[in-house]
C-alpha positions, -999 to +999 in steps of 0.1 A: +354-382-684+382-399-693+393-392-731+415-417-756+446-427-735+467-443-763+497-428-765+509-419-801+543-414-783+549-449-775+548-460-810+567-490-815+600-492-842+601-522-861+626-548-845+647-571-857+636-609-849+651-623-817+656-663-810+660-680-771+692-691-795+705-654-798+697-646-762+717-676-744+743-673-768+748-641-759+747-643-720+780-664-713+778-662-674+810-647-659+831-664-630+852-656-605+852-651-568+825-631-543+836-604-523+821-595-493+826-560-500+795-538-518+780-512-515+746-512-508+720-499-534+689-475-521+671-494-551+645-503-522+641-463-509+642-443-541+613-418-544+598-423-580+610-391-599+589-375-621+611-367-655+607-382-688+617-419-696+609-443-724+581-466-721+589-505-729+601-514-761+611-550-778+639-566-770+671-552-784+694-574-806+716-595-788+748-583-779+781-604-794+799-627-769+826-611-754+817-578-757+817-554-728+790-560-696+762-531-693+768-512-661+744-516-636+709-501-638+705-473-613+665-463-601+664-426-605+687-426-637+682-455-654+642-464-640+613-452-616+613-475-589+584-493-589+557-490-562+544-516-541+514-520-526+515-534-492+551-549-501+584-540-506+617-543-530+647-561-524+677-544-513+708-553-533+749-548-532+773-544-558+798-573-564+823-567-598+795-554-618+775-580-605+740-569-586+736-597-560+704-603-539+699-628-506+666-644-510+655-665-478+627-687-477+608-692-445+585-696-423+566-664-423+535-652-397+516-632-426+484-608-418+460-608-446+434-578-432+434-569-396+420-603-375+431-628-401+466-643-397+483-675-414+513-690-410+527-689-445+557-698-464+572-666-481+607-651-483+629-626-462+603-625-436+574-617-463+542-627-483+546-627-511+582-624-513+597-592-524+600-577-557+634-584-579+637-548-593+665-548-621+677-533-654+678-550-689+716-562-694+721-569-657+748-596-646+726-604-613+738-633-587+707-643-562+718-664-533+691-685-518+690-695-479+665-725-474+650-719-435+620-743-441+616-780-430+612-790-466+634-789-497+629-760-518+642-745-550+632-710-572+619-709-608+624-677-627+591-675-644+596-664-674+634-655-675+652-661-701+686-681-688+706-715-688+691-742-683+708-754-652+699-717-632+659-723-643+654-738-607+632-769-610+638-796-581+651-825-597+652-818-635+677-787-633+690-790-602+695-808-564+669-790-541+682-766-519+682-789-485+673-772-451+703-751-438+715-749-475+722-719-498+724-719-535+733-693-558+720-686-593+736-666-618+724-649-651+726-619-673+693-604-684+686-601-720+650-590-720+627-567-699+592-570-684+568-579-656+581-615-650+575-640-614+597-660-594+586-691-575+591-726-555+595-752-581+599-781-554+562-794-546+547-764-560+512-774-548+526-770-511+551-743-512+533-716-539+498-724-521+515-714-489+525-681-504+561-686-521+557-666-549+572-631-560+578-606-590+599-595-612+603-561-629+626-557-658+635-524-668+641-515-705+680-506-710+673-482-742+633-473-735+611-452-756+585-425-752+578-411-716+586-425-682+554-436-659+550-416-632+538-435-607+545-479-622+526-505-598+529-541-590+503-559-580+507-601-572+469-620-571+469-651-554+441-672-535+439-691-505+419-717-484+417-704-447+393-725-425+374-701-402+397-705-371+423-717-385+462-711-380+474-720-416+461-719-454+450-758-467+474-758-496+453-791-510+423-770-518+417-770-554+380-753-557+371-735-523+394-711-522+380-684-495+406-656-489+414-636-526+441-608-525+463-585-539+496-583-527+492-610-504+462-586-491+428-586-489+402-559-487+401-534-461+438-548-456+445-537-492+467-501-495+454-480-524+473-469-553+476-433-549+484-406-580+478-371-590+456-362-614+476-362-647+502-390-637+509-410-659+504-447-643+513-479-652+503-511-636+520-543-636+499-576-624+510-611-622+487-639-610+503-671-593+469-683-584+466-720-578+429-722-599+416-691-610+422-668-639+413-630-624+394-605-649+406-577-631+383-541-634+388-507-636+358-476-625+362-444-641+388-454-666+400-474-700+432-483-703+457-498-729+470-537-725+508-525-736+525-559-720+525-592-713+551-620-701+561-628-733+573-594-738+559-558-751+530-555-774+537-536-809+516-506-809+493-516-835+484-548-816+474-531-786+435-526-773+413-504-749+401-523-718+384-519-687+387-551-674+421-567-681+418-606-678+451-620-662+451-657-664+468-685-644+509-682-647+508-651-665+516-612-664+496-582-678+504-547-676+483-516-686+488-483-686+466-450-688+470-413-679+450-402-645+435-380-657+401-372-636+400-373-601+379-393-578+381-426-553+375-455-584+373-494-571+400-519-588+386-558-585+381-591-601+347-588-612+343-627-605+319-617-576+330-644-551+366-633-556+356-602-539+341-617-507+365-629-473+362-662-460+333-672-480+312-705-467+308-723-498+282-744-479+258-713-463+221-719-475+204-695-494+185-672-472+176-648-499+139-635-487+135-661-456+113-643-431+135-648-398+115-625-375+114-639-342+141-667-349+175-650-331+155-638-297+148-676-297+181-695-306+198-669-286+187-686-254+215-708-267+235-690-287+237-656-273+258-641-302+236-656-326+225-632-357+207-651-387+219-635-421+214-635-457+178-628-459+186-596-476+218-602-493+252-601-474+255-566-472+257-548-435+278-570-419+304-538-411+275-523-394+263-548-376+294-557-353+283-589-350+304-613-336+327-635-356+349-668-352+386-664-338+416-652-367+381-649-394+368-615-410+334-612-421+327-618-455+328-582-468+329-552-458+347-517-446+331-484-443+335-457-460+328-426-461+292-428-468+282-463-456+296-500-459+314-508-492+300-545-496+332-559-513+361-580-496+390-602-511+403-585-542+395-553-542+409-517-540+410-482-544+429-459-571+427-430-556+433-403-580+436-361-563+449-327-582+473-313-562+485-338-545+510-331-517+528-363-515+525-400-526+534-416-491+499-400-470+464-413-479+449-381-492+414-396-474+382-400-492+376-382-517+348-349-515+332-347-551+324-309-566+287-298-559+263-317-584+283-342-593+272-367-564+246-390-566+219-375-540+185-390-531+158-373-554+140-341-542+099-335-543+108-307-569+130-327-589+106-357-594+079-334-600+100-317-630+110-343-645+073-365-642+090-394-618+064-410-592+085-414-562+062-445-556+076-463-589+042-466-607+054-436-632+083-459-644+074-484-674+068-520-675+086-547-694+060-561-718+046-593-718+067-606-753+091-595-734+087-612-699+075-649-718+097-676-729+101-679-766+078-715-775+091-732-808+067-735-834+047-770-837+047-786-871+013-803-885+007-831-890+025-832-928+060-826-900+057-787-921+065-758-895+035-733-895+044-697-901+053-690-868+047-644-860+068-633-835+045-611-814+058-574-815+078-558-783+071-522-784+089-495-758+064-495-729+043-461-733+046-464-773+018-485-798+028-499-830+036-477-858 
């Protein structure tokens, strides 16, 4: 199995102390006329290379006003272009040294998993919108085309920049008005996994999907280049069974969990050879709910967050990486054995579709001969839940218009009983290419869980029936009873009983 992933070769240099004083002082924002002309970039199209690159380091000092503009980052020089799931990256031109973007929020018909639709609110025709992919030291100008009904506005979460470009309705600037574009304007002093949002009734527009990432590239990076660098967005939703739009006012029952606007089977899996080095970014722009999110087959190390890198000797070893509300986390490990290994919240109703907050419990109800009977009524009735939720792929049953059943997709053994946020790393050696889902994955002989042979039970003294296996004793099974105090109020020696290993007496 895996073996210790921290990288000695990522160790961190000591760096000089950096103020938000420094960094605006030392990002005077250049003027001067647009030109139409650019060329465009292929920052959006750029395989990811495989040569070595510097992982993320702290922020450099800040630069002295005046002095000469960084040229542009390039992806394939300069950075791997990230990979993203089930989204995309934005496309940019070159203007004087300046990378500029064209961000347009709109109406958007989104598909979570195939038969669930919403109409959401995203940007350039997506949800969530796409990922800003730039370089440490980049003079970047972002026009923004409002196509909603409503006034809108972007934050750059967690950017640092002037004041008047942060993009809060109201307190740093007029909304963007239907029919209007704005343009913002800043150089970037820092690098990481940042956001981007709608900071104009944020309730509405973020709950309806208006929400995006940011990746930051380090200008002068140490150690080695990720081979394959993922973003992931998590968000959550309220999608009424039949319904045409998310309920953006929901602040509890939110049914519909996802990554990248996705949720599970709709989710794409995160393919990568077997010794890749991987890193994976994850923000979480969830209206509620913090997202612990887990890892099979694996430990990583927690190397970032939105604030910035973490020093080498603050890092830790996770499996489950807990990303809370407005916040970024990144980990990073080598892939290093090969297999099919589930990536989820482990917050087990974040990992179901649709969920009915209000079902009963129908956990061991004896429903034989109910569904011939309501079915003279109902003729696609099915009564569920007496054994748990699991089966519903199989089944075929019937469900509401533009709903999903509450988990399930097969694979390629049976149902996997997971929905919402939930996929698949799917680590192969020799892999051909990054771009083809290798399939599922055949383990070597013996190494597959198999149901347990007559001979094999019999070697190793197992009753198939169960009455071989042993029996939680009875200290063990009863409540602990506090000791009663006589009638001077004194506590009587109280001897806990003794819990032995069934099969063993006391020494």
């Amino acid at each position: 199995m895996p073996t210790d992933n921290t990288r000695d070769d990522q160790a961190m240099k000591p760096q000089p102390t950096l103020t938000r004083r420094d960094v605006l002082s030392a990002s005077a924002l250049a003027g001067g006329a647009l030109l139409l002309a650019g060329r465009q970039s292929a920052s959006a199209a750029q395989p990811p290379t495989h040569a070595d690159h510097g992982a993320p380091s702290a922020p450099a000092p800040p630069r002295a006003k005046g002095s000469a503009h960084e040229a542009p980052g390039e992806p394939g020089k300069d950075y791997t272009p990230v990979v993203v799931p089930n989204g995309w990256t934005l496309p940019y031109t070159l203007v004087d040294g300046w990378k500029v973007f064209h961000m347009v929020a709109e109406e958007v018909e989104h598909e979570f998993a195939p038969n669930l639709k919403a109409t959401c609110w995203g940007y350039n025709g997506s949800v969530h919108g796409p990922v800003l992919e730039l370089v440490e030291g980049d003079r970047v100008r972002i026009f923004v085309t409002n196509r909603l009904s409503a006034l809108t506005t972007v934050h750059w979460h967690g950017v640092l920049l002037e004041s008047g470009m942060d993009g809060v309705g109201g307190l740093s600037q007029k909304a963007i008005a239907p029919g209007e574009t704005y343009m913002y304007e800043f150089t970037l002093r820092q690098h990481g996994t940042l956001m981007y949002h709608a900071h104009h009734d944020e309730m509405t527009q973020m709950g309806l999907g208006m929400t995006g990432m940011i990746v930051v590239h380090p200008r002068s990076p140490e150690g080695p280049r990720p081979d394959r660098d993922f973003v992931l967005m998590l968000h959550e939703w309220s999608i009424n069974v039949g319904a045409s739009r998310p309920d953006p006012n929901e602040m509890m029952e939110f049914n519909t969990l996802t990554m990248n606007a996705k949720c599970f089977p709709g989710t794409q899996p995160l393919i990568v050879k077997k010794g890749d080095r991987v890193r994976i970014r994850i923000g979480n722009l969830s209206a509620m709910n913090h997202h612990p999110i887990h890892l099979h087959g694996y430990f990583f190390t927690v190397t970032e967050t939105d604030g910035g890198v973490i020093p080498q000797a603050g890092r830790w070893p996770e499996t489950t990486v807990l990303v809370p509300v407005g916040s970024t986390r990144t980990v990073e490990f080598v892939a290093d054995y090969p297999g099919d290994w589930a990536m989820h919240c482990h917050m087990t109703h974040h990992v179901m579709n649709q969920m009915g907050h209000g079902v009963p419990n129908m956990i061991g109800v004896d429903a034989s001969g109910l569904d011939s009977k309501v079915r003279k009524l109902l003729p696609d009735y099915m009564t569920m839940g007496q054994h748990g939720m699991g089966g519903m792929t199989e089944m075929g049953m019937a469900v509401p218009p533009n709903s999903i059943p509450m988990v399930g997709g097969m694979g390629p053994y049976d149902e996997i009983t997971m929905g919402g946020m939930f996929t698949i790393l799917k680590v192969r050696d020799g892999l051909a290419n990054y771009d083809t889902d290798p399939g599922w994955y055949a383990p070597p002989e013996g190494t597959l869980s198999l149901p347990a042979t007559e001979e094999s039970l019999k070697r190793n003294k197992i009753a198939g029936d169960a009455s071989s296996a042993p029996r939680a004793p009875a200290a063990a099974v009863k409540s602990w009873e506090l000791a009663k105090p006589d009638s001077h109020g004194r506590a009587p020696e109280h001897q806990m009983p003794p819990v032995h290993g069934a099969g063993h007496s006391a020494p």
